[in-house]
KEZA-679393 format. One record per atom (N, C-alpha, C): residue number from 1; x, y, z; atom name. Coordinates in pm, whole numbers. Each point is the difference from the previous one (the first is absolute). Layout:
% residues N
(pt NUM,(X,Y,Z),"CA") ...
% end
This chain:
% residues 91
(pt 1,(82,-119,0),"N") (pt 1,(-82,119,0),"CA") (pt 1,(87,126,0),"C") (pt 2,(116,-4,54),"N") (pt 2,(135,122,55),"CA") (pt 2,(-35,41,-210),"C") (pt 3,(78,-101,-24),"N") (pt 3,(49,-21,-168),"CA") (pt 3,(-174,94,-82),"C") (pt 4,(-35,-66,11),"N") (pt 4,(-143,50,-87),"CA") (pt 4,(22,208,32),"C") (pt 5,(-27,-36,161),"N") (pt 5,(-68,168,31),"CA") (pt 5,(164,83,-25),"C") (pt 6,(71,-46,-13),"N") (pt 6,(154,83,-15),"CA") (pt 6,(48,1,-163),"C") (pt 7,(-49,-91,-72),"N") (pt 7,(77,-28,-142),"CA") (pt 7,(74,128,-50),"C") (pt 8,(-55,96,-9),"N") (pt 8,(81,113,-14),"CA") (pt 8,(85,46,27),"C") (pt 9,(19,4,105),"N") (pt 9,(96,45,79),"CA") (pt 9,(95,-130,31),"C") (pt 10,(-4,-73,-14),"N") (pt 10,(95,-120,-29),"CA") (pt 10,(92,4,-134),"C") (pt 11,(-98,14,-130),"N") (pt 11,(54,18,-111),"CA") (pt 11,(64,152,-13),"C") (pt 12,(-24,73,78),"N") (pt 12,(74,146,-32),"CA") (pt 12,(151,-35,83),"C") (pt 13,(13,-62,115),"N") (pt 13,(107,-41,56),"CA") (pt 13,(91,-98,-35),"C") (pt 14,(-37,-64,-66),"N") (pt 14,(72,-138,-86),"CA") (pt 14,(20,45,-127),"C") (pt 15,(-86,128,-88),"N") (pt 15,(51,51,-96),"CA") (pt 15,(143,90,-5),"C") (pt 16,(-2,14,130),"N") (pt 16,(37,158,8),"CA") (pt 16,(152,-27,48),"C") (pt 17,(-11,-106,57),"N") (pt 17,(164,-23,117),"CA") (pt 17,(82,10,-111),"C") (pt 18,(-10,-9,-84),"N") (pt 18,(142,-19,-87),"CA") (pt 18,(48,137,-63),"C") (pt 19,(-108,69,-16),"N") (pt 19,(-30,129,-23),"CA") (pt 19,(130,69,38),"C") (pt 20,(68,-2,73),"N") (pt 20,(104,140,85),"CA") (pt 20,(107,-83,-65),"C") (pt 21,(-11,-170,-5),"N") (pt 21,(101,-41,-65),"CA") (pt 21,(52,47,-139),"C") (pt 22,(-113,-24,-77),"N") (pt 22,(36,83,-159),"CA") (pt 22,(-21,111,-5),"C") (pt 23,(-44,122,64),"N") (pt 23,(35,66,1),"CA") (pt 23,(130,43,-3),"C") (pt 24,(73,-18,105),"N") (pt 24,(146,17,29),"CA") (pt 24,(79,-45,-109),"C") (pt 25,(-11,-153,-53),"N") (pt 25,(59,14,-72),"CA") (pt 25,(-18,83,-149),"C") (pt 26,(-122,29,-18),"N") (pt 26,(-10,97,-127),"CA") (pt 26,(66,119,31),"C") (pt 27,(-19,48,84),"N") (pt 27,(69,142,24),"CA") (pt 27,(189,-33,-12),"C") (pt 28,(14,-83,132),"N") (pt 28,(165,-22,-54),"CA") (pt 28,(15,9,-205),"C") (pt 29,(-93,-100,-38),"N") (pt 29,(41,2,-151),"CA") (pt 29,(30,105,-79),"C") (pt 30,(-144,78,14),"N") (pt 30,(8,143,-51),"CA") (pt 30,(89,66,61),"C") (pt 31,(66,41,170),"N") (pt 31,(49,94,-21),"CA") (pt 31,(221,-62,14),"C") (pt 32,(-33,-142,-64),"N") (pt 32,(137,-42,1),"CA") (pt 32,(57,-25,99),"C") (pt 33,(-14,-33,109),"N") (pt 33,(33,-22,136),"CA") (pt 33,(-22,-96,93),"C") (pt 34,(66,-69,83),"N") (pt 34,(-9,-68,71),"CA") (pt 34,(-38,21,173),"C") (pt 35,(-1,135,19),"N") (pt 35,(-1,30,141),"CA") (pt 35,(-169,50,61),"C") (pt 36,(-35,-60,61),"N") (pt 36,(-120,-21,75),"CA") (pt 36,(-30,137,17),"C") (pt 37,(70,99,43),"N") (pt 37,(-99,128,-49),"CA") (pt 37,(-17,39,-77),"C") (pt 38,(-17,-48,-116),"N") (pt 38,(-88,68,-104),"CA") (pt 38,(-170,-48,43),"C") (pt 39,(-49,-61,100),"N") (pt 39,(-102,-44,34),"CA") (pt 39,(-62,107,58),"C") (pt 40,(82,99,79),"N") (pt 40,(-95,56,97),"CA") (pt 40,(-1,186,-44),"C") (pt 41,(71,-28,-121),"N") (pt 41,(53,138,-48),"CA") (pt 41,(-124,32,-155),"C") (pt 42,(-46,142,75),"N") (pt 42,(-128,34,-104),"CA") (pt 42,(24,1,-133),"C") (pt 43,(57,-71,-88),"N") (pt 43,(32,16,-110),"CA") (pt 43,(-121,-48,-85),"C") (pt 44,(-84,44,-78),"N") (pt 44,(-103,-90,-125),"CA") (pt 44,(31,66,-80),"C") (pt 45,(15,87,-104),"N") (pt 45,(-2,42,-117),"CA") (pt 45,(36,-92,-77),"C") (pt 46,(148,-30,29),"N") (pt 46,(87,-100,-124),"CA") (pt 46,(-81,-159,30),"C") (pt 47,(-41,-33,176),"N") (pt 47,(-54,-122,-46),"CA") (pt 47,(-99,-15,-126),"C") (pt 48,(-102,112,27),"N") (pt 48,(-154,10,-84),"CA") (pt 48,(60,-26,-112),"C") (pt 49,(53,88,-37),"N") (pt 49,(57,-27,-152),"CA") (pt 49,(79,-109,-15),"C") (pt 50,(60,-81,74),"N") (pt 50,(8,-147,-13),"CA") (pt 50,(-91,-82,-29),"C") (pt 51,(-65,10,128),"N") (pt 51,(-157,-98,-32),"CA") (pt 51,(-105,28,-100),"C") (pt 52,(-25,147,-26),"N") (pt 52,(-106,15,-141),"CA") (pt 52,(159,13,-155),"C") (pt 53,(76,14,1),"N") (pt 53,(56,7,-155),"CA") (pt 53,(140,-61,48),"C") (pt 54,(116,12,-65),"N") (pt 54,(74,-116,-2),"CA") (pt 54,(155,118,-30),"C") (pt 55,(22,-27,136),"N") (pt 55,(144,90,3),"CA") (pt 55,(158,-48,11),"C") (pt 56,(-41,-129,-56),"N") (pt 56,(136,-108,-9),"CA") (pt 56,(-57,-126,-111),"C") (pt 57,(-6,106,-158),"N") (pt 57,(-8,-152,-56),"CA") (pt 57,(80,-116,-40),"C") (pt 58,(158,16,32),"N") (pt 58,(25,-112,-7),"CA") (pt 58,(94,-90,127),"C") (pt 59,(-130,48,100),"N") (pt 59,(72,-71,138),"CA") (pt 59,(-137,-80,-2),"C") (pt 60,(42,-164,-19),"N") (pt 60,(-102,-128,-17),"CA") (pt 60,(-37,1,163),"C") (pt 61,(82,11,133),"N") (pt 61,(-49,-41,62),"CA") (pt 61,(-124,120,71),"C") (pt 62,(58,108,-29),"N") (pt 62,(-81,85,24),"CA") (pt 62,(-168,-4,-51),"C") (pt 63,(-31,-25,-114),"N") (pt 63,(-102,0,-113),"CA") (pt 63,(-68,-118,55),"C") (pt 64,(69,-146,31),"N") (pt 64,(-56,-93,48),"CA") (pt 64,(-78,43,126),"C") (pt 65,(65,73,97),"N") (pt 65,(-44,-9,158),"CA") (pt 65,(-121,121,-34),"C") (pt 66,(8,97,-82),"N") (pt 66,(-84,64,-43),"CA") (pt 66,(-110,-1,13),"C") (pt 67,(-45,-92,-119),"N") (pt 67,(-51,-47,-40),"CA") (pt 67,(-116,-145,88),"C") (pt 68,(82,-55,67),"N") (pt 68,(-106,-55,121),"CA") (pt 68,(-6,88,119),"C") (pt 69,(55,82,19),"N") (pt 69,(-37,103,69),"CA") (pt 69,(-123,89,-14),"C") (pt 70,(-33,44,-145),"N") (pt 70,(-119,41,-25),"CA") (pt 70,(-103,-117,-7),"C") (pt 71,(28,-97,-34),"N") (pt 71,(-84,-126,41),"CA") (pt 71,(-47,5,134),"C") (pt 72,(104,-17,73),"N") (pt 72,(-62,0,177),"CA") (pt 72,(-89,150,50),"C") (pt 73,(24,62,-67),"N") (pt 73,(-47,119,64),"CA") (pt 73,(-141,22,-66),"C") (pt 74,(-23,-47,-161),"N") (pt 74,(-138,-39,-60),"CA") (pt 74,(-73,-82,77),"C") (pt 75,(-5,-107,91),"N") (pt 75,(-13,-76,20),"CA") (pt 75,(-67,32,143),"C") (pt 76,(107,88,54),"N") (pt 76,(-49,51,155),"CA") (pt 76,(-90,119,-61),"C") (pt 77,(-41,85,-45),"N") (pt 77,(-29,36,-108),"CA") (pt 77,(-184,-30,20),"C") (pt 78,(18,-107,-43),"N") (pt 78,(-115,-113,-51),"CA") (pt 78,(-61,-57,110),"C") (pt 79,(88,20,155),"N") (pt 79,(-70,-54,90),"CA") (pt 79,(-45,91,53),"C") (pt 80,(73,149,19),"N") (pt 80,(-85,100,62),"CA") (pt 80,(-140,39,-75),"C") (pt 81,(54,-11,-151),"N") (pt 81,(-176,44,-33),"CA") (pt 81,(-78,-121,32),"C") (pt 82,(35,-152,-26),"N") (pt 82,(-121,-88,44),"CA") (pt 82,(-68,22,168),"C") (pt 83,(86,43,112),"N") (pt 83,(-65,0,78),"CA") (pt 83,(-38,122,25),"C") (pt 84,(8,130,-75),"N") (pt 84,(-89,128,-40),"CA") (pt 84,(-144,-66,-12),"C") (pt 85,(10,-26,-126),"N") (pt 85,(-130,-89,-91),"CA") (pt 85,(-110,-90,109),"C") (pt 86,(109,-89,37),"N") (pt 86,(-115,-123,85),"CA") (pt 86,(-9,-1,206),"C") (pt 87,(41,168,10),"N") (pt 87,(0,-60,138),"CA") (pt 87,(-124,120,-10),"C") (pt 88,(7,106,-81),"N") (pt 88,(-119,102,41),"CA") (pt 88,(-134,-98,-81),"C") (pt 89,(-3,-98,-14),"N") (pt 89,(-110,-96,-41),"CA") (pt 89,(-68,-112,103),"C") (pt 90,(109,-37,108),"N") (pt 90,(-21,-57,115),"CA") (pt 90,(-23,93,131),"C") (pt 91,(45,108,-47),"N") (pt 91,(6,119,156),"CA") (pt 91,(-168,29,26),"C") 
% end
């Protein structure tokens, strides 16, 4: 019953944990670096323009991680609007 009345909030937490993981590493990618503060340091401009257009076309690993990166984030994406959609239908 926990599972039923929580599903949401289960799947936003099991979506999400990995979340800070790729993050980090996308940002190291884009901004070339290996050192853990680039995590906590306000930088987006150059990410955005990583993630919407393509500011290293011929770094493969970059384009790869990219690329399921906008996957995962479509995806989480897809769960915030489904439980937009179907929880103001049960509320």
């Amino acid at each position: 019953m926990f599972l039923i009345n929580n599903i949401w909030l289960i799947s936003f937490i099991v979506w999400g944990l990995p979340l800070t993981f790729y993050r980090s590493k996308f940002r190291k990618l884009v901004y070339q670096t290996d050192s853990w503060t680039i995590n906590i340091k306000p930088y987006f401009m150059k990410e955005l323009k990583a993630l919407f257009g393509n500011i290293y076309p011929d770094y493969n690993s970059y384009l790869k991680f990219r690329n399921f990166y906008r996957f995962y984030l479509v995806v989480y994406l897809l769960l915030f609007t489904s439980y937009l959609t179907f929880s103001q239908k049960t509320a």
